[in-house]
Each structure stands twice: as C-alpha cells, then as structure tokens.
N, C-alpha and C positions, 0 to 999 in steps of 0.2 A: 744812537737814539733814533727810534722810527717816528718818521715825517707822518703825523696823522692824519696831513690836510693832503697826501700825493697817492689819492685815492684812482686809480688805472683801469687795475685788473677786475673784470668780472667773473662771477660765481653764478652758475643756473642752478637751481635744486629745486627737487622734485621728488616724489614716492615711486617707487615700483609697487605694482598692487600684482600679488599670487604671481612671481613668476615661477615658470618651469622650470624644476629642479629636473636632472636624466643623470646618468653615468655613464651614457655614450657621447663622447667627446672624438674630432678629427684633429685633434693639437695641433692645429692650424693656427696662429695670430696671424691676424690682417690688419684693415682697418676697425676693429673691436676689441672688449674685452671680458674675459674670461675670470670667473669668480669661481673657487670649488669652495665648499664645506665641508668638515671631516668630522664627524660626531664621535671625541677620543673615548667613547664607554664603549664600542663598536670597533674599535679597531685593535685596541688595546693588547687583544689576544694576541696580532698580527705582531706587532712592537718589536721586536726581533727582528723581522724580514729587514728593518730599514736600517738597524745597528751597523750593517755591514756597510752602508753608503757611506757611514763616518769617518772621515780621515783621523789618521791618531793624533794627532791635536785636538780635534772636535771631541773626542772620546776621551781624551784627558779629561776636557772642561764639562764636559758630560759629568765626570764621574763626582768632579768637584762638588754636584748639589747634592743635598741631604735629604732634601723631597724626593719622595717617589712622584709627584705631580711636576714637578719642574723638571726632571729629569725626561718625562715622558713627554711636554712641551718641547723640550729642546730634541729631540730624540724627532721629533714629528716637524719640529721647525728647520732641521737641515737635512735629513734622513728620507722622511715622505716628501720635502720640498725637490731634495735634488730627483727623487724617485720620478716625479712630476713633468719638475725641469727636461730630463730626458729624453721623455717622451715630443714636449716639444722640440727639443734641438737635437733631437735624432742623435744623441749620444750614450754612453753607458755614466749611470749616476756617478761611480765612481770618477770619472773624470772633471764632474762640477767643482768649482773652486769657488766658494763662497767669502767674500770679502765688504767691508765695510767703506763708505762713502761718507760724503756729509752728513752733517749732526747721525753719522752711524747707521748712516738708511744702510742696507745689503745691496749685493749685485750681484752680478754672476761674474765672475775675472774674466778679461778675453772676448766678451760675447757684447755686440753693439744692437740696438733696435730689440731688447729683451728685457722687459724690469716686469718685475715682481716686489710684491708686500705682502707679511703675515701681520694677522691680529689672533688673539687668543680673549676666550670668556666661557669661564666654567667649564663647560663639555662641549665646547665647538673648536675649531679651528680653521679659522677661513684664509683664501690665498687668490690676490688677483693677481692677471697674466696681462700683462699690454706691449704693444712694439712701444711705446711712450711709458711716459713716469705714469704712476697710479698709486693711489692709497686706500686703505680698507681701514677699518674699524668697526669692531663687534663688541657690545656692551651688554652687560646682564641686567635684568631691571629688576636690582635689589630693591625691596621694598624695607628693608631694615636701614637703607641709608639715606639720612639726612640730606637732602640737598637743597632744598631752601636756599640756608646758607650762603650756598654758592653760587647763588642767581644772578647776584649785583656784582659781585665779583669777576665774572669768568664770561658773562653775556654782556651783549649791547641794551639799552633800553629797552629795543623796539621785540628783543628777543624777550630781557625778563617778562615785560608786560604779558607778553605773549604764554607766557609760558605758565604764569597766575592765573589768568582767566583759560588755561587748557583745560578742557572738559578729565583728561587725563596729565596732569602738570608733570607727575611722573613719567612714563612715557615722552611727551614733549621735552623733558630735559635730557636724556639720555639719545633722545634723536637729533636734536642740536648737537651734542657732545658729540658723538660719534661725524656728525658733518665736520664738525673744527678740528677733530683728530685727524682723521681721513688725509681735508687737503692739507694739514700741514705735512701728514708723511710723504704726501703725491709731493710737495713741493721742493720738501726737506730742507726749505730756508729759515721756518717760523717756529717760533720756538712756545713754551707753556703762555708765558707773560701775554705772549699774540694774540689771545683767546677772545679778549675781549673786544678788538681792534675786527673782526671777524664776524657780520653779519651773517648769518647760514639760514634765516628762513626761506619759504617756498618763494618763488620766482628769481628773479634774476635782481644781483644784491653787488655792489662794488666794495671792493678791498684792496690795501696799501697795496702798492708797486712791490714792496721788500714784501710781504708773505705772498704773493700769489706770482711773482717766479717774473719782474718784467712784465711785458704786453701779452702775457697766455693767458687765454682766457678757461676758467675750467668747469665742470658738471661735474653737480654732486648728487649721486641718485642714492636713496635711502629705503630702507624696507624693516618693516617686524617679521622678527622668526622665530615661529613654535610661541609665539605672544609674548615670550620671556626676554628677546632677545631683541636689541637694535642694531643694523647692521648699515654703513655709509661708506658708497666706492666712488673718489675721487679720480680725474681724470681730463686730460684734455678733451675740449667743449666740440672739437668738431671729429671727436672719434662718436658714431651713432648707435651704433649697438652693442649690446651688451649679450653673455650669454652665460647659462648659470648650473653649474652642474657639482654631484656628490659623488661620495662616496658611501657603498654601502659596505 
C-alpha cells in the first residue's frame, strides 16, 4: 500500500511551444533527448523494408494479430525501433535484442546508458531516445469520448478543478493524461491506480517516493500536434535539452 503522506520526489512541467521538427539527426545521445515521430499513413508503403529486422519469434507474434492495424504497430514498434536503435549504437538492426523489464517497460539486451519508449495514437508513432530512463505518451483528442467521468477519478482536485474551468477541458484532460502516462513509463514503478496520487500541472508539483523512482527528480515537457494530438516526454530533471525529429 502507498504511503500518501512520503511525498519526495518532484515533477517540473511545462509546454513546448512549435518545436522544430527536421529529419536530419547525428544519433548522437549525450546529455539530452531525442523524440522521433512516424506518421504510419506515410510509411506504410515502406512496411516491408522493417519485416526483415524481425527475429522469428517476433514474427511469430507478428503473425498472431488479426489486424492489419496491430500488426503494422508491432511491425514499426520493433522493426523501425531496431532500424533506429542502430543507427545510434552503430550496429546492424538485426543484431538488436529487444527484451522486457519491469512492469514490461522494453530495453535493448546487453546495451547500458541506452533507454527508449514507444507510444502509439491513431496515425503517429512516436519513440524517445535517452542515455537515462524516459517516457513518451501520445494521445488522440477524441471528441466522441466522454471523459468527465473520469476527472475525479484519475486526477487530483487541484487538476479536476483545473480542468472544468479549462477554456478547452478537452484538451486539458488529455494533456494531463498524457503527463501521468509518460512519467509512470519513465519510472516504470507506478502503476494505473497511481494516477491520481500524481499532480502533473504546470510548474513544479511533488509526488510519492514509490512512483517517481526514490530522490529523482523529473521534467515532464508537453506539446499539441497537428491540434489533434497530445504528446508528454518524461525524463530526468537535469537532462536540458531536448531535440525533435521525423520522419518523412
């Protein structure tokens, strides 16, 4: 049972306003980190080039889904991931070994000072790079789903209030959500239930010892994309910069 009162670890959050998207990358990590997006209507054709990076096991469980949509997530979530991978650690994708961690976060087998995180929404695919842990989360801002509902539920007060009186409450909920997703994948200690234990608005917000990892402190930087789209990358507080790049 989490200690509600063994409040530690802090959270910074903040918006990114128009960053610079490019597709010229030095697959360099240092001290920063590295976000790509993949617009899967856009690559779709290519889908093939990455099949080959699949180990046959991965291509087993490939084959297992019934969707053409999941298949093509999974296809892009180890396939264009190791493609990626490579390039930073100067090796041939086939040689990535993709394996599972706690609460099932991924890693690379063998490789230290190297984490990555995928998120999936609708037609994007986004993938951050850090020498430290990192979390992404990309949300679509359904306007068919309800979420009222789920305000009291899943948020702190000082979030719902916040989020009733948003000029866009819509939006404001899905940029929250995507903060609480984020650093729970960066941390990969905190689990659904933690949600509401998790202050995520702008400035700097304290959270239990057990989700935010111990004395780490972390930065959660947040951005709207193509309007539709809410995106939050999680990360230790004294890595500075960020950098942001696609794929066309």
């Amino acid at each position: 049972m989490m200690n509600s009162q063994l409040f530690i670890s802090k959270i910074r959050c903040s918006t990114v306003l128009l960053p610079n998207w490019t597709d010229k990358s030095d697959f360099i990590i240092d001290d920063h980190v590295d976000v790509w997006r993949l617009p899967i209507d856009k690559i779709k054709s290519k889908i093939k080039n990455f099949l080959k990076f699949l180990s046959p096991q991965e291509t087993q469980m490939m084959n297992k889904f019934k969707k053409e949509s999941e298949k093509v997530h999974y296809i892009l979530g180890k396939g264009f991931l190791k493609f990626l991978t490579s390039k930073y650690l100067d090796c041939a994708p086939m040689d990535i070994e993709i394996e599972l961690g706690m609460n099932d976060k991924p890693y690379i087998k063998d490789v230290n000072e190297f984490n990555f995180n995928i998120s999936y929404a609708q037609n994007w695919v986004i993938f951050g790079f850090c020498n430290e842990e990192v979390g992404v989360d990309i949300e679509y801002v359904d306007k068919k789903f309800d979420f009222f509902p789920l305000i009291h539920e899943w948020f702190t007060q000082p979030e719902a209030n916040f989020i009733e009186r948003a000029y866009s409450p819509r939006h404001e909920f899905f940029k929250l959500w995507t903060r609480k997703e984020s650093l729970l994948k960066a941390t990969s200690l905190g689990k659904v239930k933690d949600l509401q234990m998790i202050n995520c608005l702008d400035g700097i917000q304290f959270i239990p010892y057990e989700v935010g990892r111990g004395f780490t402190d972390w930065k959660i930087k947040s951005l709207l994309m193509d309007e539709l789209y809410l995106l939050s990358i999680s990360f230790p507080v004294h890595l500075r910069k960020m950098r942001f790049f696609e794929i066309h």
